[in-house]
C-alpha positions in Angstrom: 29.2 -12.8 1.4 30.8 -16.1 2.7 30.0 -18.7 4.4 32.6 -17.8 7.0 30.8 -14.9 7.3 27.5 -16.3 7.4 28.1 -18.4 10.6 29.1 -15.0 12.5 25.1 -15.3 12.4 24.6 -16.4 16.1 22.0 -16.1 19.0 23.2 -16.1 22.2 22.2 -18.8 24.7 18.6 -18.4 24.8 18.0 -18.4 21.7 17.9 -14.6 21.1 19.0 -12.8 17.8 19.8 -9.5 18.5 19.2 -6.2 16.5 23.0 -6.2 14.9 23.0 -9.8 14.5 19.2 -10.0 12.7 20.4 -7.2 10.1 24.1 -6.6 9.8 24.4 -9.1 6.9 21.7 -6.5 5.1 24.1 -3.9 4.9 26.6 -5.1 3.0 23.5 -6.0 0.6 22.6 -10.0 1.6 19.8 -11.2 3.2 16.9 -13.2 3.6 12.7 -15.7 6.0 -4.7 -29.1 14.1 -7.0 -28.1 16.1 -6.6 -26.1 19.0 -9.1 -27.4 22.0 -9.7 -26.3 25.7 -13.1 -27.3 26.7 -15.9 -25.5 24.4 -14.4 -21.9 24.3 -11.4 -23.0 23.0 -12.4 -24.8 19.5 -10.4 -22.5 17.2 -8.3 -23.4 14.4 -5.2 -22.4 14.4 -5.7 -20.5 11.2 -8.8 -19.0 12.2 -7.2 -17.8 15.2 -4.6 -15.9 13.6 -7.5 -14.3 11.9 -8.5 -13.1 15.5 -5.9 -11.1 15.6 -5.3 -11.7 19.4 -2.3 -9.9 20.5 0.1 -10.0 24.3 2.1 -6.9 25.6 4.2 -7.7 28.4 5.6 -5.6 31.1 8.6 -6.8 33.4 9.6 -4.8 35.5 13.5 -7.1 35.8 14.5 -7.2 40.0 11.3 -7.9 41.3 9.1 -4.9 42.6 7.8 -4.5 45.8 4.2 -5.7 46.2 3.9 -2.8 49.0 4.9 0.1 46.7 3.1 -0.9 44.1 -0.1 -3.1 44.1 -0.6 -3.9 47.4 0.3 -1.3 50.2 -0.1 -1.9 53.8 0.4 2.1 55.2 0.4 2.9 58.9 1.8 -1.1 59.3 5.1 -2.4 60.7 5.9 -3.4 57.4 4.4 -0.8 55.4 6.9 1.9 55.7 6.3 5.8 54.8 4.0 4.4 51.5 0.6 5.8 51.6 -2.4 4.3 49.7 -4.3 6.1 47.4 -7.9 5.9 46.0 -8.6 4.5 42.5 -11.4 4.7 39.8 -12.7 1.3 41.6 -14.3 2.6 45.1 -13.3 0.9 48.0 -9.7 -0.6 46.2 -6.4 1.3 46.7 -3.1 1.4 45.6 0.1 2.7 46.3 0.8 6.4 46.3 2.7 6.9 42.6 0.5 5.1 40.6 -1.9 8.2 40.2 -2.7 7.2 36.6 -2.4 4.2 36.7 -5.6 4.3 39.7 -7.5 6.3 36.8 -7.9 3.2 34.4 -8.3 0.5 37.2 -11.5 0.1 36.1 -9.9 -2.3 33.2 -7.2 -3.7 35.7 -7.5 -6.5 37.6 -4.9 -7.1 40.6 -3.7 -10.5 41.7 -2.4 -9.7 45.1 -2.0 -13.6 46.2 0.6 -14.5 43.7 2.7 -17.4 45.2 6.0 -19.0 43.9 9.4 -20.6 45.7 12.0 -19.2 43.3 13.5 -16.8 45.1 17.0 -16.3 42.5 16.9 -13.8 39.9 18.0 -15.9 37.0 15.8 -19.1 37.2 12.7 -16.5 38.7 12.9 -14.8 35.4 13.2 -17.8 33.8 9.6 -19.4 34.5 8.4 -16.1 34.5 8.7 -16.4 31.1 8.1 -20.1 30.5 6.3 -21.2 33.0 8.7 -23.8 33.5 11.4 -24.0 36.4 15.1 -23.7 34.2 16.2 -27.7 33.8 19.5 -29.0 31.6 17.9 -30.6 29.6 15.2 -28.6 28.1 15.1 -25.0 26.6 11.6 -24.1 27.0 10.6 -21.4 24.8 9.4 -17.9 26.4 5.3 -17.0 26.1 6.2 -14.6 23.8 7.8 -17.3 21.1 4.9 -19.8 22.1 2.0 -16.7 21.6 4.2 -15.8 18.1 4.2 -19.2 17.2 0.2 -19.8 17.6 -1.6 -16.3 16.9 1.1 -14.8 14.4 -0.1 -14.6 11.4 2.2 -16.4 8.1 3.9 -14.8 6.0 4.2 -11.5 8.3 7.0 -9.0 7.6 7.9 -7.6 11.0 8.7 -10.1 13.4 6.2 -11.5 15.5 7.9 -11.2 18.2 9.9 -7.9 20.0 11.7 -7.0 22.9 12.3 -3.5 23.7 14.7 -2.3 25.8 16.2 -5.4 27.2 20.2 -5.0 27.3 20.4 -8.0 29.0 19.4 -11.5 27.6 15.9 -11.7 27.5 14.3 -15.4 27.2 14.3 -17.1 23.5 12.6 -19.3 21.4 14.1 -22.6 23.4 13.2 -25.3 21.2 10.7 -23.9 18.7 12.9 -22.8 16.3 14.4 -19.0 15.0 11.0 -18.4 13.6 9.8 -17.2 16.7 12.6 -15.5 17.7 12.9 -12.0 19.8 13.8 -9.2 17.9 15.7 -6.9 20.6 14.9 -3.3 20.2 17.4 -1.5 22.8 16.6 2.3 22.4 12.4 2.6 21.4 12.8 6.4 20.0 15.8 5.0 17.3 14.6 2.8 14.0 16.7 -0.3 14.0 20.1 -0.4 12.1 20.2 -1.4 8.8 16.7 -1.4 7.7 17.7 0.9 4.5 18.8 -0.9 1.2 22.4 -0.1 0.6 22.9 2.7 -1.7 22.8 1.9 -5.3 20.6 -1.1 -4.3 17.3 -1.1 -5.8 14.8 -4.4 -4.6 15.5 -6.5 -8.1 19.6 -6.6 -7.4 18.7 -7.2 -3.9 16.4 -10.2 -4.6 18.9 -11.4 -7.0 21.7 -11.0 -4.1 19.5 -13.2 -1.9 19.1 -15.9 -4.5 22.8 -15.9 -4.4 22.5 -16.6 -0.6 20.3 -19.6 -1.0 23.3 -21.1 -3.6 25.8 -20.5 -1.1 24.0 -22.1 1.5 23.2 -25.1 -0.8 26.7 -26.2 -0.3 27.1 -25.8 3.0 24.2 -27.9 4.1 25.5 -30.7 1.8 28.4 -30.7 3.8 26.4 -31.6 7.3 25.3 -27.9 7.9 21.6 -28.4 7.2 20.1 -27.2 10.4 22.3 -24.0 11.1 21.6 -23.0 7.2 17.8 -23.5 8.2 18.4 -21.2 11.1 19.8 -18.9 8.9 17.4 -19.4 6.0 14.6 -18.3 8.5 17.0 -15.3 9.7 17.4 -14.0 6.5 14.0 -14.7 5.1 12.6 -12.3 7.5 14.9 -9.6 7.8 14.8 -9.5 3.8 11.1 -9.2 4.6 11.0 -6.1 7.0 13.9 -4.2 5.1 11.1 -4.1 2.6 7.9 -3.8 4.5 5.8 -0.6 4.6 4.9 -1.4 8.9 8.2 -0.5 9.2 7.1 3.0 9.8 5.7 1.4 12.9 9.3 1.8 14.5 9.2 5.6 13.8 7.9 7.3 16.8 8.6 11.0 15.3 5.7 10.2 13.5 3.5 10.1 16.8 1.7 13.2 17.8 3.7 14.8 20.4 0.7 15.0 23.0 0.2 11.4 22.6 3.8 10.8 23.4 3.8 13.4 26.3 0.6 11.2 28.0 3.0 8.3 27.7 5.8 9.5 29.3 8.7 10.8 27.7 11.4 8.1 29.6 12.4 5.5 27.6 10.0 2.8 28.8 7.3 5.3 28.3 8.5 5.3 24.7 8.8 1.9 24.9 4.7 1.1 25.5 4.0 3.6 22.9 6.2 1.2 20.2 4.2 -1.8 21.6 1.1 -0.2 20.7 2.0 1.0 17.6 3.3 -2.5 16.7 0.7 -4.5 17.8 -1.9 -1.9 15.8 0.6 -3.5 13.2 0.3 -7.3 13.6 3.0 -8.0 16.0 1.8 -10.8 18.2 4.3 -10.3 20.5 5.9 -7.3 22.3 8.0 -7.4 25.6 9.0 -3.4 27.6 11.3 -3.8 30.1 11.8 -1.6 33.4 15.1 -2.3 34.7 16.4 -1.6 39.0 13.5 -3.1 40.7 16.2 -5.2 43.0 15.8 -2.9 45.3 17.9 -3.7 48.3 18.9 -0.2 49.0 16.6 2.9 49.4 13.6 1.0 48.5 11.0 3.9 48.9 13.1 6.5 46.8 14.3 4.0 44.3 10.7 3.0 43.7 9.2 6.6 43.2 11.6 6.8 40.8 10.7 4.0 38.8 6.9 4.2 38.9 7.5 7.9 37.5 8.0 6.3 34.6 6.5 3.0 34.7 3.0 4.5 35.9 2.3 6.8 33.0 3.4 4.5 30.5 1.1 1.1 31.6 -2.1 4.0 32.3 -1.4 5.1 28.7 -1.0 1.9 27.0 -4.0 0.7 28.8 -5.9 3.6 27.9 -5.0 3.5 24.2 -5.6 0.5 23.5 -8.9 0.7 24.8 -9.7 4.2 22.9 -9.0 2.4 19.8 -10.6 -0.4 20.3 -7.8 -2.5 20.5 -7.6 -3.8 24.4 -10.4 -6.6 23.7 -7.9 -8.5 21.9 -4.7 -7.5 23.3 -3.6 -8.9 27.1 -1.3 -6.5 28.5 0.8 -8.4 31.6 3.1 -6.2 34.4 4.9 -7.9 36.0 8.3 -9.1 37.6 10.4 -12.3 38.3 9.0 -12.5 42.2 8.1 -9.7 44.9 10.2 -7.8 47.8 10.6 -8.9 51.8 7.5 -7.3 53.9 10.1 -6.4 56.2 12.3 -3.4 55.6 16.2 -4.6 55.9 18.9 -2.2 58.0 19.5 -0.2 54.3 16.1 0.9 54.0 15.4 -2.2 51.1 13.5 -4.7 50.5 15.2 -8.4 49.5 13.8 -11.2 47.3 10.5 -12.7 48.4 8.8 -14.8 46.2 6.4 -16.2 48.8 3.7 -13.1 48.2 3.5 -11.1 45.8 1.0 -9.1 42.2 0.9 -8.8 39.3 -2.0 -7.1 37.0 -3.6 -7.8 34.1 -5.8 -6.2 31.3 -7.8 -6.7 27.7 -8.4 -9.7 26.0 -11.6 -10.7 28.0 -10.1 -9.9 31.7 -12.6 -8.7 33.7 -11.5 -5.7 35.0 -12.0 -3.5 38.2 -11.1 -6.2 40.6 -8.9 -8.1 43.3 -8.0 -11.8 43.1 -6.3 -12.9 46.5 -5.1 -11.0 49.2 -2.0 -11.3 51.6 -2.3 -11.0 55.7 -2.1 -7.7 57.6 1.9 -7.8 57.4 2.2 -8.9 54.1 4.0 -12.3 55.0 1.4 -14.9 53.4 -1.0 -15.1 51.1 -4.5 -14.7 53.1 -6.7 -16.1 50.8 -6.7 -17.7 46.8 -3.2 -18.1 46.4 -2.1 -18.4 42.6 0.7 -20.0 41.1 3.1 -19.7 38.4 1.4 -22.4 36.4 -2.3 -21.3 36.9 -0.8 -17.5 36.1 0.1 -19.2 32.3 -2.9 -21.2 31.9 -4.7 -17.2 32.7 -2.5 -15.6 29.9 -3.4 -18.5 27.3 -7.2 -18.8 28.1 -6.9 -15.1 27.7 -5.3 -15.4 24.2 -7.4 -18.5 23.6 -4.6 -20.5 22.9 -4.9 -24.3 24.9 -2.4 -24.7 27.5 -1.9 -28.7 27.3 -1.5 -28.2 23.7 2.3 -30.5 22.9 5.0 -29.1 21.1 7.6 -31.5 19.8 10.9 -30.5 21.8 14.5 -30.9 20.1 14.8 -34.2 22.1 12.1 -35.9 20.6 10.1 -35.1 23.6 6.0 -34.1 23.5 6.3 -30.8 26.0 2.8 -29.0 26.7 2.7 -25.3 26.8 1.6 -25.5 30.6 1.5 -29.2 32.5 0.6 -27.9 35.2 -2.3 -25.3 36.7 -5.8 -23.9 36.2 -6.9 -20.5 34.3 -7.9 -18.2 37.5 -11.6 -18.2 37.2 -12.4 -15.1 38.7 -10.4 -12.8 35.5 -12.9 -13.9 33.1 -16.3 -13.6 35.6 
């Protein structure tokens, strides 16, 4: 390989490394990989809470669903439209008609129907969904899922902390905290990734040798003034060499599942997609991202809707469900949600439009106390009614969840000491 070659090794603009890019230089046969504090719960080392074996699935469901279709109906209202309510395993909570199984596991769900935010756009919404942190020009914050791979995955892992699945569009990188941490993008959950087989007549000696070879190459280059892209790379390689050669690959392998268990999950591509997240997380993944896509729904909300939550509500019941029966939701926070929520009033095409003023999200494992509301909106679904939650107490939730400290500073790119979350409080009431 060259070095010409070599710098065809690119992330996009945030700082994402994509399938092709993370193993295409495999297949021609070269490759290569204090104290954390918050009050007295919170006294971990950081080693010792790798050891934990804490883990964070999230589901986004990219557009922005609708609060009334999903988590918070308001039937036989203005607002409400043809949705009907539906009991749940929690008595005297309902939820919107679709979610039949997902009402069956409630029990380990809590809803936060007084969500609150001003970013109404799609871009910058997603954006702090995923950092925290309004976008700024400065800074590239990293996403939760680099920050949660950088503190609780362990070292020296061979899959990559940190997965996306089905995201075709950009999902949010590793800003400032280096390749390391990096999303691995997994478009299509029922394929293995590309590349992961040695090339033929390549046994594991000639391909060590071959990435010895890399690391002279490189040598060169980085004398030259190319140090911190053949770091980048370094780290690229390291770990791709390291998963063409691990044994968890066979995590990615969803033909070995038992068909039933992929029936409960749904046989739709997100479906598939929460049954890979379990499967990698029962590997060590730290990480793992499933994306919905089409909840902008500005058109035909109601029918649009029923068609995603047939696919969306089997998968999150299953995933919550499994994890549980193998006694893996205790350490593993599972997150669904979007970027914001949709307009209480329906527009003249039957949709909904942006709203972030009110809208849920729900939450599960790792020490959330299930079973429960947080918040609740007024009668039409315009305000938040009572304990309104923010963006920033929403992140300081996920890391007291994952006991990771939220003022913790990371040294940005700039120079610059940047805490995970500067803002917010942890939502008492999930951990009651």
């Amino acid at each position: 390989m060259t070095l010409q070659s070599l710098m065809h090794l690119q992330t996009n603009s945030m700082g994402v490394v994509s399938r092709r890019s993370f193993l295409r230089s495999l297949a021609v046969g070269a490759a290569g990989y204090g104290m954390l504090g918050w009050k007295d719960t919170l006294t971990l080392h950081a080693e010792e809470l790798r050891k934990k074996g804490m883990a964070c699935i999230l589901l986004f469901m990219r557009g922005g669903p609708s609060q009334l279709e999903t988590f918070d109906p308001k039937p036989n209202t203005d607002h409400g439209g043809p949705t009907k309510a539906i009991d749940t395993a929690v008595s005297g909570i309902q939820i919107a008609e679709g979610w039949s199984n997902t009402a069956k596991v409630l029990n380990d769900i809590t809803l936060i129907r007084s969500m609150t935010n001003k970013e109404g756009e799609h871009q910058r919404a997603t954006y702090q969904m995923h950092t925290g942190y309004v976008p700024t020009g400065s800074v590239k914050y990293p996403s939760i899922g680099s920050i949660v791979a950088s503190e609780l995955g362990p070292q020296n892992f061979d899959l990559p902390h940190f997965v996306s699945i089905g995201n075709r569009a950009a999902t949010i990188g590793s800003g400032f905290l280096g390749m390391h941490v990096a999303p691995f993008v997994v478009s299509n959950p029922t394929q293995m990734p590309s590349n992961v087989a040695l090339p033929q007549g390549v046994n594991t000696g000639r391909f060590g040798r071959r990435v010895g070879l890399l690391d002279q190459l490189e040598e060169d280059f980085a004398a030259t003034g190319g140090g911190p892209r053949v770091e980048d790379h370094k780290t690229l390689y390291a770990s791709a060499a390291q998963m063409v050669r691990s044994p968890r690959l066979k995590a990615f392998a969803l033909d070995q599942e038992n068909d039933a268990i992929r029936d409960r999950y749904g046989r739709s591509p997100f479906g598939q997609g929460c049954l890979l997240a379990r499967r990698l997380v029962e590997q060590g993944v730290t990480f793992v991202e499933v994306e919905s896509n089409g909840w902008d729904t500005h058109d035909d909300n109601f029918k649009r809707v029923k068609s995603l939550s047939d696919s969306v509500d089997p998968g999150f019941a299953a995933l919550v469900g499994d994890l549980k029966e193998r006694g893996m939701l205790e350490r593993t926070l599972v997150i669904w949600m979007g970027e914001f929520g949709r307009t209480p009033k329906v527009n003249p095409r039957t949709g909904r439009d942006h709203y972030p003023r009110a809208f849920n999200v729900a939450l599960a494992g790792a020490g959330i106390h299930g079973g429960q509301i947080i918040g609740s909106t007024s009668a039409d679904g315009t305000d938040v009614k009572a304990r309104p939650v923010s963006v920033p107490d929403l992140f300081c939730s996920f890391y007291q969840a994952l006991k990771i400290n939220p003022r913790k500073e990371n040294m940005s790119t700039l120079g610059r000491p940047i805490k995970l979350m500067d803002k917010g409080q942890a939502v008492k009431e999930l951990f009651a």
